[in-house]
C-alpha positions as CSV (number, residue, x, y, z in Angstrom):
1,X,-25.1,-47.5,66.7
2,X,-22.4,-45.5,65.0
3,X,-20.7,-46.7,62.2
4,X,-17.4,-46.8,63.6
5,X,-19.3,-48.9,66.4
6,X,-20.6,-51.1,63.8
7,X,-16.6,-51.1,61.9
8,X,-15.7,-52.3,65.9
9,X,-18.5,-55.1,65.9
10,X,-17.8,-56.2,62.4
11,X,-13.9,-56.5,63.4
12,X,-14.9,-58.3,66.7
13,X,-16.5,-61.3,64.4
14,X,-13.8,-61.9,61.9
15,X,-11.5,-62.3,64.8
16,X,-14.0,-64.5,66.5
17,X,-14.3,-66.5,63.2
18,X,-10.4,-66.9,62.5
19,X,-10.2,-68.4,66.8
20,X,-13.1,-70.7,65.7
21,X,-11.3,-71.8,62.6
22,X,-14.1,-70.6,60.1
23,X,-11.1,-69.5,58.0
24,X,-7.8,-67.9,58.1
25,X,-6.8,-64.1,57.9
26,X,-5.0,-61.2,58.9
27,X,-7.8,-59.1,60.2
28,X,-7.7,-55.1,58.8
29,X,-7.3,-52.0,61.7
30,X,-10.8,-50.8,60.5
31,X,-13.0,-52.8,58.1
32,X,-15.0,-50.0,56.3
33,X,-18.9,-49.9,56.3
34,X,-20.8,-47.4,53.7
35,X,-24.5,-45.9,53.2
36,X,-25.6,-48.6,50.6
37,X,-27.0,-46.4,47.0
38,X,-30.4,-47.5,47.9
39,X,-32.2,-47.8,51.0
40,X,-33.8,-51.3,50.1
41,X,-30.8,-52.6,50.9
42,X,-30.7,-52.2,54.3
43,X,-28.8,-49.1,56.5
44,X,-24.9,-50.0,56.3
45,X,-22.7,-52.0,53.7
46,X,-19.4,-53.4,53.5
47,X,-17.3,-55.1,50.8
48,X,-14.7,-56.7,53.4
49,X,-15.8,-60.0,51.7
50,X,-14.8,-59.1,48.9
51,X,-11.2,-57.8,50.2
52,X,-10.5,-61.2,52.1
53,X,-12.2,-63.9,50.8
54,X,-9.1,-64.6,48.4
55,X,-6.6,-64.0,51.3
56,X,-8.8,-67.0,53.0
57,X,-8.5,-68.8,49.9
58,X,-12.5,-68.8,49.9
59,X,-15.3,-67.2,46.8
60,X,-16.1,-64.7,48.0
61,X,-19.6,-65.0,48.6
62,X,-18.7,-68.3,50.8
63,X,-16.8,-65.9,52.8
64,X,-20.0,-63.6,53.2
65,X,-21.8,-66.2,54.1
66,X,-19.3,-67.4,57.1
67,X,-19.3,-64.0,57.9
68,X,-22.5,-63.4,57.7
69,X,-24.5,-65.9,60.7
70,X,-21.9,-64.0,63.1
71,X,-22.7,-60.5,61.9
72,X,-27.0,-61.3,62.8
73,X,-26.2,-61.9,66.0
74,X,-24.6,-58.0,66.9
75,X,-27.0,-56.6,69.3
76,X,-29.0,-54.4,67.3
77,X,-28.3,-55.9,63.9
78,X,-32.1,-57.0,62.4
79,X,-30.9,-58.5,59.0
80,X,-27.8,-59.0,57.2
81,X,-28.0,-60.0,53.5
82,X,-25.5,-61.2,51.2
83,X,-25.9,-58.8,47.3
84,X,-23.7,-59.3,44.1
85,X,-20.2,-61.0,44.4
86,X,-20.2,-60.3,48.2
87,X,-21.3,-57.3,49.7
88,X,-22.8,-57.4,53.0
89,X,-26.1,-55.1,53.4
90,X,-26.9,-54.6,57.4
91,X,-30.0,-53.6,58.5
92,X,-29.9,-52.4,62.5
93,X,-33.2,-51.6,64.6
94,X,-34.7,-48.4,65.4
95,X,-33.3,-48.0,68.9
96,X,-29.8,-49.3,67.8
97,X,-30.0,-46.7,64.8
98,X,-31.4,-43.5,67.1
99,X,-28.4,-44.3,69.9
100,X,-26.7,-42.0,67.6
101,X,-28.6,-39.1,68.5
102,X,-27.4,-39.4,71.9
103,X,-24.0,-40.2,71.5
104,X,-23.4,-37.6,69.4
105,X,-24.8,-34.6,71.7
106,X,-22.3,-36.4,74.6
107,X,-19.5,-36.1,72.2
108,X,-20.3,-32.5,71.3
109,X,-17.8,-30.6,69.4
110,X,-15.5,-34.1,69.3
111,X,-18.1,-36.0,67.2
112,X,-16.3,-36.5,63.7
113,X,-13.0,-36.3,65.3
114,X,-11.1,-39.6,64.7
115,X,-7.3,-41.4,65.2
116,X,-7.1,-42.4,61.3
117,X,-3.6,-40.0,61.3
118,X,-2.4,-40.5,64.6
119,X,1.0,-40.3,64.7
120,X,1.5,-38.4,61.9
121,X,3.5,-34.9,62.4
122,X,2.8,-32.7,59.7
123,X,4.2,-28.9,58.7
124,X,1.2,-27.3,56.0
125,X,3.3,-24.0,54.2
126,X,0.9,-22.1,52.0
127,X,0.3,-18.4,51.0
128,X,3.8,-17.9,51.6
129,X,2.9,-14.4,49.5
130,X,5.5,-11.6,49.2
131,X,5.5,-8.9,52.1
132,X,6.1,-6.8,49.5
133,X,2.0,-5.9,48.9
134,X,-1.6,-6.8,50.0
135,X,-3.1,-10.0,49.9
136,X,-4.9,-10.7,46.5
137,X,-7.4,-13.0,45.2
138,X,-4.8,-15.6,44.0
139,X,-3.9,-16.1,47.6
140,X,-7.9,-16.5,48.8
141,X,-7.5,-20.0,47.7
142,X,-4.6,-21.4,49.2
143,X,-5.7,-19.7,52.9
144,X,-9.3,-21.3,52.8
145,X,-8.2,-24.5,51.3
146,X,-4.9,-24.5,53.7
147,X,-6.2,-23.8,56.9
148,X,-8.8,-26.4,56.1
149,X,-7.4,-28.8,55.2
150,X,-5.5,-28.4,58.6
151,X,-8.2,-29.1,60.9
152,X,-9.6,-32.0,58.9
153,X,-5.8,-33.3,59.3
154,X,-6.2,-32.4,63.0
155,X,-9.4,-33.8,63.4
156,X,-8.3,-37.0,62.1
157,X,-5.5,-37.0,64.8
158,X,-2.5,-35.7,63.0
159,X,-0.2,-33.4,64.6
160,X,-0.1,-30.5,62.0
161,X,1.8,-26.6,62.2
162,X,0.4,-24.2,59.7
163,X,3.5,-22.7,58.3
164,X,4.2,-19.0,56.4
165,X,7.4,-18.8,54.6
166,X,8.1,-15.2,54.4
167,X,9.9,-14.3,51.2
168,X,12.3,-11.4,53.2
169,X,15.2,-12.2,50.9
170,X,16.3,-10.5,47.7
171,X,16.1,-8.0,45.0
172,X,12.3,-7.7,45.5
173,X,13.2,-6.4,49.1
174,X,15.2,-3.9,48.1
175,X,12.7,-2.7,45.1
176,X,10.7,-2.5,47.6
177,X,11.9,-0.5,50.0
178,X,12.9,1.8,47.1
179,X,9.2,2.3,46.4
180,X,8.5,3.3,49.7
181,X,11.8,5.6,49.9
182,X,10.6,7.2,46.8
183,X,6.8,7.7,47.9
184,X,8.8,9.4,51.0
185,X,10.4,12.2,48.3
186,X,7.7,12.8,46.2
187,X,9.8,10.6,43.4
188,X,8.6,8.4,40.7
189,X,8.1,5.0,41.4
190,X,11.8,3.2,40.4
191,X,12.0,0.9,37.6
192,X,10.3,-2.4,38.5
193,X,9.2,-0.9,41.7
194,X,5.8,-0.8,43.0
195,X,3.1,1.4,42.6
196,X,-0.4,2.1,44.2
197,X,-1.5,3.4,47.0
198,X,-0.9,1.1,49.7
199,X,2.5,1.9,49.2
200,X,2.0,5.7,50.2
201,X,0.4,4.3,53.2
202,X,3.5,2.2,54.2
203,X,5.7,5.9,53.4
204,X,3.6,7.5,56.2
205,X,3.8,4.6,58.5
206,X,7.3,5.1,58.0
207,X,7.5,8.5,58.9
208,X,5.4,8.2,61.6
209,X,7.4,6.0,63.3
210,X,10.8,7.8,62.5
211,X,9.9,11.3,61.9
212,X,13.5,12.5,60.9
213,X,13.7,9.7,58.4
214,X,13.4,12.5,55.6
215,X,16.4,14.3,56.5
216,X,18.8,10.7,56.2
217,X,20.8,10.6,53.3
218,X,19.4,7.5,50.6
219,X,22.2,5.1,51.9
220,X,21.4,5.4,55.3
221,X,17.4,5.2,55.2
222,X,17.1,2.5,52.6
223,X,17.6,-0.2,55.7
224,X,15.2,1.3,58.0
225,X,12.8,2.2,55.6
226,X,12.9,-1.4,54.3
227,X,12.7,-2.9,57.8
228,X,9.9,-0.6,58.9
229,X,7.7,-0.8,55.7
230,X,8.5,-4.5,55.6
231,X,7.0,-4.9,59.3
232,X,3.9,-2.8,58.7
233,X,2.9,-4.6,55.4
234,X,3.7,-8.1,57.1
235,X,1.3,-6.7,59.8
236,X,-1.4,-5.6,57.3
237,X,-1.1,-9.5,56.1
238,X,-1.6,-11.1,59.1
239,X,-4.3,-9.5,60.0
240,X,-6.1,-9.8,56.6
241,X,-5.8,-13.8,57.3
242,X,-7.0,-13.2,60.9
243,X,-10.5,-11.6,59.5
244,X,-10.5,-14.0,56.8
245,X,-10.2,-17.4,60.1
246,X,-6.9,-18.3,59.2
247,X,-3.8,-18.7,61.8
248,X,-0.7,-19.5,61.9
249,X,1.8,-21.4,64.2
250,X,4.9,-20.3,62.5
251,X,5.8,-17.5,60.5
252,X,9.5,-18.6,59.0
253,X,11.8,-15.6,57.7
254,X,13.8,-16.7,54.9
255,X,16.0,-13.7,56.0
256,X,17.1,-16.1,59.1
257,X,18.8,-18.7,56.8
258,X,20.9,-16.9,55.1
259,X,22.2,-14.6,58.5
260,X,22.1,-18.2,60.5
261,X,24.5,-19.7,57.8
262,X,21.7,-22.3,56.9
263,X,22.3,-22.2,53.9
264,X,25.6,-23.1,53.4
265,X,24.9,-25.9,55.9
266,X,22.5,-27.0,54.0
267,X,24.7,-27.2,50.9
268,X,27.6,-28.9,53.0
269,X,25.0,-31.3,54.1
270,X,23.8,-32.3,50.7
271,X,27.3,-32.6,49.4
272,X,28.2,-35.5,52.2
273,X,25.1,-36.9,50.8
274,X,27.2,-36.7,47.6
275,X,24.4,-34.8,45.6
276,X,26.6,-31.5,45.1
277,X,29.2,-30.8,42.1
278,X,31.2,-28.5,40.6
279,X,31.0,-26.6,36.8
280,X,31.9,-23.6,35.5
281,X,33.0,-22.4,38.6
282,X,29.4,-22.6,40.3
283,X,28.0,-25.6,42.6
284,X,25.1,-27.5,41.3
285,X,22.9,-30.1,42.7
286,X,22.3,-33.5,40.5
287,X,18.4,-33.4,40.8
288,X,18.2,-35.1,37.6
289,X,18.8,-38.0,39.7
290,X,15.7,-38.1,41.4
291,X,13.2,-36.9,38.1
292,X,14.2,-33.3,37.9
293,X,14.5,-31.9,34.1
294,X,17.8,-30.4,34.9
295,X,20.0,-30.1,37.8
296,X,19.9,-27.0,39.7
297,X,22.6,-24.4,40.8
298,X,23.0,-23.9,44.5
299,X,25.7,-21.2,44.6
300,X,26.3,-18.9,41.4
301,X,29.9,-18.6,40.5
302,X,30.5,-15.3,42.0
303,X,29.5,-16.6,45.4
304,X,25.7,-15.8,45.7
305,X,22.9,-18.2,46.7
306,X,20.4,-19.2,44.6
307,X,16.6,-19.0,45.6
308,X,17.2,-22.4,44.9
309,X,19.8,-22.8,47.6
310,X,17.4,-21.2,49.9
311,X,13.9,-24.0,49.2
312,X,17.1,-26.6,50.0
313,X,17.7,-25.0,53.1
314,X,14.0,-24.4,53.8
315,X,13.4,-28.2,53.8
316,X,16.1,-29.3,55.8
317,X,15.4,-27.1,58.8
318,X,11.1,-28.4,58.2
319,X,13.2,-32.0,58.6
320,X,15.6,-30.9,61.5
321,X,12.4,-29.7,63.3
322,X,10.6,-32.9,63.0
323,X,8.5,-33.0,60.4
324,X,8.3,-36.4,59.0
325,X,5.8,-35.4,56.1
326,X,6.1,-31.7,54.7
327,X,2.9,-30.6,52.3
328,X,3.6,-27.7,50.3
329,X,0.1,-25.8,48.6
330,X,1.3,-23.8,45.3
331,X,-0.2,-21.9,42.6
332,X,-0.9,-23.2,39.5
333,X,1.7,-21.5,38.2
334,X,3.6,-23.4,39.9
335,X,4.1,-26.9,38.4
336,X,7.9,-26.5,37.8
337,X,8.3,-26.8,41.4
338,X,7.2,-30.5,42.4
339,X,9.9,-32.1,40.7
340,X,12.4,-29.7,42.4
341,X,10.8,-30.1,45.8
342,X,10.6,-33.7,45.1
343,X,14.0,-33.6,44.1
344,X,15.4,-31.9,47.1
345,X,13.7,-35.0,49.5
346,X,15.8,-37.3,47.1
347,X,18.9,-35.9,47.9
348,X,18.5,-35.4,52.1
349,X,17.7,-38.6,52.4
350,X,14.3,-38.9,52.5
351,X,11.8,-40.9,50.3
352,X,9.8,-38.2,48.3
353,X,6.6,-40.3,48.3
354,X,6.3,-40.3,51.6
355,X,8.1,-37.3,52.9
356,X,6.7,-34.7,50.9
357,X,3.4,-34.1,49.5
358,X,2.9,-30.7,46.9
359,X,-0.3,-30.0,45.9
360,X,-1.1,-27.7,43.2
361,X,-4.4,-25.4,42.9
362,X,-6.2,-23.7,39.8
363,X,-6.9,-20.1,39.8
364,X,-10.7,-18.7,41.1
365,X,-12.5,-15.7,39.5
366,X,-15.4,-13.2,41.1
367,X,-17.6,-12.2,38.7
368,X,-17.5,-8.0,39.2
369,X,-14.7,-7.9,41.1
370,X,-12.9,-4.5,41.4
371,X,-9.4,-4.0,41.4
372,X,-8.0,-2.3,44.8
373,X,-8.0,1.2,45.0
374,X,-5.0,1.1,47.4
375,X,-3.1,-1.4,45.1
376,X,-4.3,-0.3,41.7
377,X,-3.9,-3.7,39.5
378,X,-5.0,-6.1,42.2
379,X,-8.0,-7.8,43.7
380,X,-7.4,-7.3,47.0
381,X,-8.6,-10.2,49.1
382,X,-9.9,-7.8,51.9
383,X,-11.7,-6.0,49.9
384,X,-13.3,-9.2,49.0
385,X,-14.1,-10.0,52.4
386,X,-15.7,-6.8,52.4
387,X,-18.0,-6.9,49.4
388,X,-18.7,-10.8,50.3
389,X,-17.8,-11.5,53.6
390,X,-15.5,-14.0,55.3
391,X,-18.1,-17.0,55.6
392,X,-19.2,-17.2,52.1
393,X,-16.2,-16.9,50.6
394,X,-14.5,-19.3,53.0
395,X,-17.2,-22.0,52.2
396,X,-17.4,-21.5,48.3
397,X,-13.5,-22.1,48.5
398,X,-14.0,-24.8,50.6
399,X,-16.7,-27.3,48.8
400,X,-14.9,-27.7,45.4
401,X,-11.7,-29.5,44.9
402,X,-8.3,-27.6,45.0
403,X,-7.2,-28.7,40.9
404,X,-10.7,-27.3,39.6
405,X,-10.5,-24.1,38.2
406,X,-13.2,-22.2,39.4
407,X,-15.7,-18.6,39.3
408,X,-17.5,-17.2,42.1
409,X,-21.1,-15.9,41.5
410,X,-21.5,-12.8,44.1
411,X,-25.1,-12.6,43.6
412,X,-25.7,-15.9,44.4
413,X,-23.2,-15.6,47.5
414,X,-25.3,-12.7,48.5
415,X,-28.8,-14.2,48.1
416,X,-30.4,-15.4,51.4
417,X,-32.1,-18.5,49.8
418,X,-31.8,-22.1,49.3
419,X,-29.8,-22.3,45.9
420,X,-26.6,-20.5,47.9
421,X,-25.0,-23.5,49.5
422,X,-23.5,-21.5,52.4
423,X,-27.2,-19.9,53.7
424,X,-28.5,-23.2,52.9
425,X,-26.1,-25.2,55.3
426,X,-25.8,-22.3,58.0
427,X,-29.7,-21.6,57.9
428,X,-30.3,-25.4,58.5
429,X,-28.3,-24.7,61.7
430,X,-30.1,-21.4,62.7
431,X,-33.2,-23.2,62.0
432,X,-32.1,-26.3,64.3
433,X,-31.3,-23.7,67.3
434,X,-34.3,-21.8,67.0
435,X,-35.9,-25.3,67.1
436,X,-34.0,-25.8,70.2
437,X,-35.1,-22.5,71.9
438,X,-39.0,-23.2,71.2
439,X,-39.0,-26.8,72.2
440,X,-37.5,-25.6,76.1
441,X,-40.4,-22.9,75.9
442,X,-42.9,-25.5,75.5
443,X,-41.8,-27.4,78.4
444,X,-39.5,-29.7,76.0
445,X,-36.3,-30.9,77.4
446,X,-33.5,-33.5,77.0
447,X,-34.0,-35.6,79.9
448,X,-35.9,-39.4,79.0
449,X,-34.5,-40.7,75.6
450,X,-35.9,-43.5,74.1
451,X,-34.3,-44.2,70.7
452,X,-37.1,-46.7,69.5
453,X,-39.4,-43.8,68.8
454,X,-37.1,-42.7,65.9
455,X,-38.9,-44.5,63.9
456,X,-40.0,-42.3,61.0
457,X,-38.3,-42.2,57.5
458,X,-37.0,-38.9,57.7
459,X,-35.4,-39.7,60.7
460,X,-33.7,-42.6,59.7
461,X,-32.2,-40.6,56.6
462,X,-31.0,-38.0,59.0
463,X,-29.7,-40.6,61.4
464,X,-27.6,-42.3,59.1
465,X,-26.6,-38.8,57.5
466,X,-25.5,-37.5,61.0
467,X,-23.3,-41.2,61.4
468,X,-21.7,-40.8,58.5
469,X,-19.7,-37.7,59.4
470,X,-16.8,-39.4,61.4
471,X,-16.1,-41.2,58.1
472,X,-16.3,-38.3,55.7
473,X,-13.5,-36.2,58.2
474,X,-11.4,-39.2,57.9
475,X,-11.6,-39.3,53.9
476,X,-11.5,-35.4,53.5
477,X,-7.9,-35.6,55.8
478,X,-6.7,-38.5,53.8
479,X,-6.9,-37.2,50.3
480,X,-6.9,-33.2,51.3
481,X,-10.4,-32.6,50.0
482,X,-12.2,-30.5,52.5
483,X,-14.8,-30.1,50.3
484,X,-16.4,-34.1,51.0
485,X,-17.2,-32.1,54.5
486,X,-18.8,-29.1,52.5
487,X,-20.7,-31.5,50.3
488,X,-21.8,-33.5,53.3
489,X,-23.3,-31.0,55.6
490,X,-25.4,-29.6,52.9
491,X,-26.4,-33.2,52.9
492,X,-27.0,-33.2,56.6
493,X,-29.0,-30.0,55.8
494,X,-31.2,-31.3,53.5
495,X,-32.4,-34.4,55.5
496,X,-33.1,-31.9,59.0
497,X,-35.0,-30.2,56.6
498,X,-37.4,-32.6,55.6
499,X,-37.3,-34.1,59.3
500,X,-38.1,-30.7,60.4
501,X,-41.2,-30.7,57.8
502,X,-42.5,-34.4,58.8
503,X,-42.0,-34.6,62.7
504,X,-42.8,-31.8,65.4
505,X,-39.8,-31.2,68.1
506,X,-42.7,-29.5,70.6
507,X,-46.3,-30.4,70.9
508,X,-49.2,-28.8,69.2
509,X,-51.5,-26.3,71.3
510,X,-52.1,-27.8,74.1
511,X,-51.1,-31.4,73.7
512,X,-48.7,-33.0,77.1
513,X,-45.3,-33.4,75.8
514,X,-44.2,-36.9,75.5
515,X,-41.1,-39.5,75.0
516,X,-41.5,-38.8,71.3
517,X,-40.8,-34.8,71.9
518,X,-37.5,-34.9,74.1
519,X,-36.4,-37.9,71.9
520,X,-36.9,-35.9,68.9
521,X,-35.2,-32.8,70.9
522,X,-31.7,-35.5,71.2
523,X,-32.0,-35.4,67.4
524,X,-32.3,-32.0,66.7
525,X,-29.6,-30.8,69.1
526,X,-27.6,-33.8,67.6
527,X,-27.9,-32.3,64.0
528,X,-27.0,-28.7,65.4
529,X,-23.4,-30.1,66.9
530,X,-23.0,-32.2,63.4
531,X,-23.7,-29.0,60.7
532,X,-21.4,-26.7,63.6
533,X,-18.6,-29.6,63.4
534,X,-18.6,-29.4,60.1
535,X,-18.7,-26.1,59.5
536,X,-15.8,-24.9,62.2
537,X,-13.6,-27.8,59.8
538,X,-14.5,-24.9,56.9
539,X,-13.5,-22.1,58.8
540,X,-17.0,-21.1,58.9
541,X,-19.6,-19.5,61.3
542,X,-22.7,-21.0,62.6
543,X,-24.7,-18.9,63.3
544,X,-27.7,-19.3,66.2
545,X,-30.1,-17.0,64.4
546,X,-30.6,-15.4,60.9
């Protein structure tokens, strides 16, 4: 029995006590059952007294107690007891508690998957860094944390797009492609322009792919060296994020609203919402309307757009593409921007609580981390993935909350032992396969499955470990924590370890295999699909052997 099964049987009863007129109530979608703190009182809880028993104009307790003579009678329920104002503690058999193992080796890589955000179209935009340089450590973050928090909101049934917003507008372009002209010559890097040696790179790049663009006066190779080094470094970025697991559906060029006129629409649109005024010869938007500090200038009095002008712009194509809810992931630099974000919602028309979501992150450290030679005042995030590698650095990012400032211990990332959370959770999985791999060898295979055998304490821990998991997707997609997944497989770990320690998966010597040894074999294959979920929600390998 699953938990979601038991949610299901609980539901089934309080709509079978409102028909019998044991009281009267609007009955939840999903009533919500939890592992109780202690194991005495039983396997499953729930507090849905406590939520209804004023709506039924009942204590409480006297709800519970309704409640409670239809809750023994669910097949495989053994006890149900009544603790405190009104929780109900459920204790459920043996066989009905080890069904799980099964069910969740037929479900395979769906198991955890759920419909709690069906419905729900999403657009995620983070990284969003300049293609004016590498990748850095202050964007290793927001692509572990982004992309994860993706597929929990995909697993949870939301329909999400992983967004890039490519900064290909402005100055910075043009100091940019400056640098690069300059590397070209043999020049000194221009005023604000950028140095290092990536940049040298881009200059032969260039060259190789327009071998006379040397001979070109300044004026006339300035656009093509901008276009080609600006392709090549976009290039270099995407495939950084590739080798790091992170995709994207859409990369949006910020260069495409101002040559699609988007951004004058936008500022005609926002001016029928009547948002947009005039002063000092420039045309503002009234954001202090909606809880902005100041209102904002769209278009400068000389005619030019503001960046501001462009995020306006930005939104309303997310909201003329269908996106009901827009999350943006910022910097922590990057406070000032909620209320203008929020701001901008106001004034198209839709309601900023629901239609946009903007979550800010703290700044990580690595201990002994070099700045990259090719970029000379940066941590490169490659050359992280080098030193580290993809999997541990996508998994340290991944099991502490976003707003948690945080430092990275490389030692420990590179230990193969039990106090690196990463080896810990992965080797549990190795360790379950290997498992696998000796149990056929003995003669041991899934066929006969009798979930009464589970009987052992370690089993039941692991059981209700594994059953949990569905749940813990569902919370980690509703308030954008993938690290409850990250906490809960090395959870999951834990108990297969000290299953793996008490009960044998294959038979000793010379001893027949029995029932209890293919049962067993449901349950370790069970806890192998449950650590791989959870993992591939991280972005992170699991591997068969170590």
């Amino acid at each position: 029995m699953t938990p979601e099964e038991l949610s299901l049987a609980i539901s089934a009863c309080l709509r079978d006590a409102v028909a019998a007129g044991d009281f009267t109530v609007d009955v939840p979608d999903e009533v919500r059952v939890e592992r109780p703190k202690s194991r005495e009182h039983g396997d499953w809880a729930t507090n849905i007294a406590l939520q209804l028993g004023k709506k039924a104009g009942m204590n409480p307790r006297e709800f519970a107690t309704v409640l409670q003579t239809r809750l023994v009678q669910i097949p495989g329920v053994t006890a149900v007891d009544i603790a405190g104002p009104g929780f109900l503690n459920i204790t459920v058999d043996a066989a009905a508690a080890g069904e799980l193992a099964k069910a969740i080796v037929q479900a395979g890589a769906a198991y955890g998957s759920n419909e709690a955000l069906a419905g729900h179209v999403v657009n995620m935009e983070f990284v969003s860094a300049n293609p004016t340089g590498p990748l850095h450590i202050g964007h290793t973050r927001w692509a572990a944390l982004g992309d994860s928090i993706a597929r929990v909101l995909k697993a949870s049934g939301a329909e999400v797009t992983r967004e890039y917003y490519i900064n290909d507008a402005g100055n910075q372009m043009n100091v940019f492609a400056q640098s690069v002209y300059n590397r070209l010559h043999s020049l000194p890097v221009p005023e604000g322009g950028y140095p290092g040696e990536y940049i040298a790179e881009l200059a032969h790049q260039v060259a190789a792919q327009h071998p006379g663009i040397r001979e070109l006066t300044e004026e006339a190779a300035l656009p093509v060296v901008r276009e080609l080094a600006y392709t090549a470094q976009l290039a270099d970025i995407q495939a950084t994020l590739t080798d790091f697991g992170v995709t994207f559906d859409v990369f949006f060029s910020e260069t495409q609203l101002h040559s699609t006129g988007a951004v004058e629409d936008a500022v005609a649109r926002l001016r029928e919402q009547g948002h947009v005024f005039e002063k000092d010869g420039a045309q503002w938007l009234r954001t202090t309307d909606f809880g902005d500090d100041k209102d904002r200038v769209l278009i400068r009095a000389n005619g030019e757009p503001t960046y501001f002008a462009a995020d306006a712009a930005y939104y309303l194509s997310k909201k003329d593409r269908g996106f009901a809810e827009k999350i943006y992931l910022l910097g922590a630099d990057h406070h000032g921007y909620v209320s203008r974000l929020r701001a901008i919602a106001a004034c198209a028309g839709d309601d900023p609580a629901k239609n946009i979501e903007v979550l800010i992150g703290q700044l990580i450290s690595v201990n002994g981390a070099k700045l990259s030679k090719r970029a000379g005042n940066i941590i490169e995030l490659r050359d992280l993935i080098n030193w580290l590698g993809a999997d541990a650095l996508r998994y340290s990012l991944g099991r502490y909350p976003a707003d948690s400032p945080m430092a990275l211990d490389p030692e420990l990332l590179k230990k193969n032992t039990n106090d690196n959370p990463v080896f810990y959770v992965q080797y549990a999985h190795a360790r379950s396969c290997a498992a696998a791999r000796n149990a056929v060898a003995k003669g041991v295979e899934r066929t006969d499955f009798d979930a009464s055998l589970l009987t052992d304490p370690t089993e039941n821990d692991l059981l209700a470990m594994l059953g949990q998991f569905p749940s813990v997707v569902a919370q980690a997609a509703s308030f954008r924590e993938p690290h409850r997944v990250a906490r809960h497989i090395e959870q999951i770990a834990g108990a297969y370890h000290r299953w793996y320690a008490a009960c044998r998966v294959t038979p000793v010597n010379d001893e027949a295999v029995e029932p209890i040894h293919r049962t067993r074999l449901w349950l370790n294959d069970a806890t192998t699909q449950v650590i791989a979920n959870g993992l591939d929600l991280l972005g992170v390998s699991a591997p068969e052997k170590m």
